[in-house]
N, C-alpha and C positions, 0 to 999 in steps of 0.2 A: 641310377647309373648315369653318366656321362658318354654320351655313344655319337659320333660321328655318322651321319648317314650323307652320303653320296648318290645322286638319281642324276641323270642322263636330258630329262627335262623336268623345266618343273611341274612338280606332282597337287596343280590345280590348275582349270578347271580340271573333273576326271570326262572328259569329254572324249576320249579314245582309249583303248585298250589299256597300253602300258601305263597313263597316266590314273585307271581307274585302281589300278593295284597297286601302284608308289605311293597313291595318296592315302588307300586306307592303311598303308604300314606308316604310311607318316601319322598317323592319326592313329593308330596303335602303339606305336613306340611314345610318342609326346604326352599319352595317357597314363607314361609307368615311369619316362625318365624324361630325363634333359638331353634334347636334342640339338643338335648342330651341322645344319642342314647346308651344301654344299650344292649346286644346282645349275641347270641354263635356263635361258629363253630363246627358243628360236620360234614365239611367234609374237610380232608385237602387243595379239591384241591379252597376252598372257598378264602385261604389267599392270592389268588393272584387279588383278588379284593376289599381286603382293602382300598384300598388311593382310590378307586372308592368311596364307602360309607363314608370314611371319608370327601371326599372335601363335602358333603352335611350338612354334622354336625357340631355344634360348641366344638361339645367331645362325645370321643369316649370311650368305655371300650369291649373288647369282651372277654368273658371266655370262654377257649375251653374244649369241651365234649365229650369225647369219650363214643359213643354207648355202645360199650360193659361192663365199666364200671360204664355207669350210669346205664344199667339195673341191674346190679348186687346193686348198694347203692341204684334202686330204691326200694327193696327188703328189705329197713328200715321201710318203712311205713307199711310192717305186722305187727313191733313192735308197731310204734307209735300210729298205728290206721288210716292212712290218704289214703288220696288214691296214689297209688305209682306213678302217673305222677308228682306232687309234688318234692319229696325228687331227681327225676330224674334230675330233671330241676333246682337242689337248687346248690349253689354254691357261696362260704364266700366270694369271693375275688368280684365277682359281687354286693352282700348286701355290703360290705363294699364302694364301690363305687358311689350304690346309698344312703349309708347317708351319707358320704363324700361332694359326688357333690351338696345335698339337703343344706347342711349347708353353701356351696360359693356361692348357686345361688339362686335363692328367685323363686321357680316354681310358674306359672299361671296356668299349667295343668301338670296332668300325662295324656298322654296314654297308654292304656295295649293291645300290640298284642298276643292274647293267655291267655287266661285265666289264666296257670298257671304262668304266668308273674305275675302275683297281690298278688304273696305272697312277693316279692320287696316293695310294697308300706307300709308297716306297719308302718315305721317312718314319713308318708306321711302326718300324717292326717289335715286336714283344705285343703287339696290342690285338687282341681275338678280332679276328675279321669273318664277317657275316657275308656270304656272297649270295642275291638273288638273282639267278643269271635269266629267271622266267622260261627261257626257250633255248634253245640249243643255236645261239646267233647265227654259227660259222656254217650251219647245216643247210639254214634260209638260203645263204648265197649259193651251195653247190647244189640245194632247187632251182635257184632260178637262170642258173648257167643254161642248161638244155631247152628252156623259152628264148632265150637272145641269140643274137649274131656274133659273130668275129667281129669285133674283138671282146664287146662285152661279155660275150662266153669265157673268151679268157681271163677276162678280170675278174670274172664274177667264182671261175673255181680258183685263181692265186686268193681271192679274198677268203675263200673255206678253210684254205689249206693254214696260211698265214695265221686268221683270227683263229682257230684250231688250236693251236701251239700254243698262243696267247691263254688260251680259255685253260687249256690243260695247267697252263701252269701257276694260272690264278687258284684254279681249285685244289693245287698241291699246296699249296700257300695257306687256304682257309682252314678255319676252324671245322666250317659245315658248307656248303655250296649247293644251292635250293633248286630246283626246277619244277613247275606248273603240273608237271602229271609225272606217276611213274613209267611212262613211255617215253618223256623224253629224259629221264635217270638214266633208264636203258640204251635211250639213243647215246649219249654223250659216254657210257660205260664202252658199249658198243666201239667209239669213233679213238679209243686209246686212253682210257680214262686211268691213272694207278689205281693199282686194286684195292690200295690202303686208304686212296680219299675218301674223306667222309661225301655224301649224298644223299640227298631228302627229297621227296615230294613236294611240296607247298602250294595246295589245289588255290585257286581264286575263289570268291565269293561273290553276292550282291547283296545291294541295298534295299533287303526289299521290303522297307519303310519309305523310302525316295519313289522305287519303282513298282508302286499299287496300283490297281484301276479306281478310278473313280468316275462316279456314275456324272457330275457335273464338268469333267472334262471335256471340251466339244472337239467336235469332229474334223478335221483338214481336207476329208477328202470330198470330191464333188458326190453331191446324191444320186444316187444308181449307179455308181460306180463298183466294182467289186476288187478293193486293193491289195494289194502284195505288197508286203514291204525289206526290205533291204537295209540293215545299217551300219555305219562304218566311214573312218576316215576316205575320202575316195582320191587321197594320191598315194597310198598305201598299194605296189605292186598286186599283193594276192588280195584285194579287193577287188580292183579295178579290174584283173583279168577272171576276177568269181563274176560281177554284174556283165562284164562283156560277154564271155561265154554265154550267161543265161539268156541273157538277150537274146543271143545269134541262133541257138541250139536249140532253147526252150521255150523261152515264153511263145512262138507260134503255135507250134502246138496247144501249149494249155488256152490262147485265144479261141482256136477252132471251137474247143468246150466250150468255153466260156467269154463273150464277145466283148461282156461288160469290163473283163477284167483289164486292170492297169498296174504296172509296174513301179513303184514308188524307190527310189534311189537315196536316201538323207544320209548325207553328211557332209562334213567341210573339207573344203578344198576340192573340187570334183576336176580332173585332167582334162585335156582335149578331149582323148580317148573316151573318156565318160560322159562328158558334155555331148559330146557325138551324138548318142545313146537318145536324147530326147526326141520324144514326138509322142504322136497322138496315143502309144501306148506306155510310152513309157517318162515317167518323171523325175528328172535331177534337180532336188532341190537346194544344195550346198549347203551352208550352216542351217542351220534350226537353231528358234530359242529353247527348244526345247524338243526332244525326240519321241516322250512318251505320249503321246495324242498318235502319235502314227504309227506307234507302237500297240498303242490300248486300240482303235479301230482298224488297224489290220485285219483282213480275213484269215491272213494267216503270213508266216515268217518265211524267209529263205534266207539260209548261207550257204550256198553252193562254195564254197572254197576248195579250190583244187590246190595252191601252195600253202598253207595253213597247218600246223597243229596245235595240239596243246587247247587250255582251256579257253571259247571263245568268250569274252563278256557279253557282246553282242546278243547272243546266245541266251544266257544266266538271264538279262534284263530283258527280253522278249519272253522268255517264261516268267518270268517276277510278274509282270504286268497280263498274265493268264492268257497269254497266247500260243494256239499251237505252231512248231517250228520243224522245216525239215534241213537239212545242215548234210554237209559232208559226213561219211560214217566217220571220219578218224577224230572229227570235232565230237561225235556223237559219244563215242566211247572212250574219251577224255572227261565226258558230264559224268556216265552212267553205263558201268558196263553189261548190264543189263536192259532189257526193252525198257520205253517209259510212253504211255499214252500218249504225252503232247511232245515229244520230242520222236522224231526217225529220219532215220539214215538213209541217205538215199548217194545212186553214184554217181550212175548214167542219163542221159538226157531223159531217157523212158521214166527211169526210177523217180526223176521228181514230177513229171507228169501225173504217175500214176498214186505216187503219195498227197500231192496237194490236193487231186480230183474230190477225192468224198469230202474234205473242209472245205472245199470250194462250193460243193453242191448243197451242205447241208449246216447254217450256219451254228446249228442247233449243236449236230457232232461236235464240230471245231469249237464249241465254249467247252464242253466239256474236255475235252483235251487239253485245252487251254486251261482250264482249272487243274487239272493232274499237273500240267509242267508247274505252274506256281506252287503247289502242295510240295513237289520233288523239293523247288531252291528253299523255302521256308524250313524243312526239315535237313535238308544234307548240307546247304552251300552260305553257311552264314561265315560272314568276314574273319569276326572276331572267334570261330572254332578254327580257322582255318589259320590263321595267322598266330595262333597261339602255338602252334606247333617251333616258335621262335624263341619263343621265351625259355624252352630246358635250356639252349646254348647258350642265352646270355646271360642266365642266373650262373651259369658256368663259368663264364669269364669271373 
């Protein structure tokens, strides 16, 4: 097939969430058809894996975006009336490209990574469109209204209400329109959804050939230390208010316990707010070459995320690598709605106290825990089961 795929950024390195799940449907779909891939960069150091995602594609286009001035054009949509993720993510030289490509190539499918990707498809029409919307966008914003001030409070619920309308009416449009867990089907069914759209699940996976332990992997952390570790883009809002809260709230506590212990922070881009964070207890490292070393000697995991749902990668690839993890319950029961050895739920500042204490005390416990969570993703959370669940709709086209 001939399928048009559209992603939001481009989907290599998978170095953050949503780029870990664009890339393996890019690399599912280029496995079965002819792809033509539509895409940004909004980080520079992204363009040094171009000819990576190009050999997967039969064409390529990528419009680059600099942050700062898309929020500033996004700042048209007060005029226009829209919601401003929209005008941020709009860019001529891209629409010119896909009607361009639409008119040499005869599509079988669109797919759309990102919602706001489907304001692309307008010259589209008669042509089966695939929506992976991953998370309920519009619902992000009317969380994070109630953390800010006047007026970002204000913007931040006009931007629910706005992208909302938007989203509803993508998915009256689509053929099928995906989300990450059947909680957030529910949520967006919930927020005004027509009764007749179609809707699907489409869990995440990992790589867990990429993300294995091995015994020749050395160690990052200092000797006699006892580490925690944390991972995630850290200018990403419900990151950086998961590490700060644990900061503030928890990690004392678990120190009284345990004096060795230190708090490990990786990822790229770390805020002021996060940078703050550093000292004798705690470590913001920014990029990593690589995450699984602090991954594999972890004592053990945390994701505290309080604005978060749906499936965390984070998560998946901290148990791939046979560690045990505690995580917000709603992250929890997004993997597994049932208990799982190396994975639990915790809410309250107590709750992750009192879960981390015995893997903290007994390293012995905490491998095997860490063994049970790798057993879970090896047997439920493989890519290519999960992503297969795409192909009934496009055999359908």
């Amino acid at each position: 097939m001939k399928i048009l795929y559209l992603v939001h950024r481009l989907p290599y390195p998978p170095n953050k969430g949503d780029k870990v799940r664009s890339y393996h449907l890019l690399r599912h779909l280029a496995a079965r058809h002819e792809v033509h891939l539509g895409t940004f960069i909004d980080d520079p150091d992204d363009e040094q894996h171009l000819s990576r995602v190009q050999a997967l594609c039969k064409s390529l286009h990528v419009a680059r975006l600099n942050p700062r001035a898309a929020k500033l054009m996004s700042l048209r949509g007060l005029l226009s009336g829209e919601a401003l993720s929209l005008p941020y993510y709009r860019d001529a030289g891209l629409q010119a490209w896909v009607n361009r490509t639409a008119q040499q190539v005869r599509f079988d499918a669109v797919v759309v990574f990102s919602g706001v990707m489907a304001q692309y498809t307008g010259q589209l029409a008669g042509v089966k469109t695939l929506v992976d919307f991953v998370d309920v966008d519009s619902a992000k914003w009317r969380d994070y209204a109630p953390e800010h001030r006047w007026p970002m409070s204000w913007l931040y619920r006009r931007e629910f209400g706005k992208l909302l309308g938007f989203e509803r009416a993508v998915a009256a449009r689509a053929a099928c329109s995906f989300f990450v867990t059947d909680n957030e089907v529910a949520l967006f069914r919930s927020l005004g959804a027509d009764h007749d759209v179609k809707l699907a699940a489409l869990g995440n996976g990992v790589d867990a050939d990429f993300f294995t332990p091995d015994a020749s992997r050395a160690s990052p952390f200092t000797a006699g230390e006892l580490p925690l570790v944390f991972t995630g883009a850290m200018d990403y809002w419900p990151n950086v208010d998961a590490v700060s809260w644990f900061v503030r709230d928890i990690l004392p506590a678990l120190r009284e316990r345990f004096p060795a212990l230190r708090f490990h922070i990786v990822g790229r881009s770390p805020t002021p707010a996060v940078q703050s964070l550093a000292g004798d207890a705690v470590n913001v490292t920014g990029t990593v070459p690589d995450v699984r070393p602090y991954l594999q000697h972890a004592a053990a995991v945390v994701a505290p995320l309080r604005l978060a749902r749906g499936i965390q990668n984070k998560i998946l690839e901290a148990m791939a690598m046979a560690r045990p993890v505690v995580a917000a319950g709603s992250c929890v029961r997004a993997i597994s709605p049932s208990p799982l050895a190396g994975l639990v739920a915790a809410e309250s500042e107590h709750d992750y106290v009192e879960r981390l204490s015995p893997w903290l005390h007994d390293a012995a416990e905490a491998a095997r825990a860490g063994e049970a969570a790798r057993a879970h993703v090896l047997k439920a959370c493989s890519w290519e089961a999960h992503l297969a669940g795409l192909d009934h709709y496009l055999e359908a086209a």
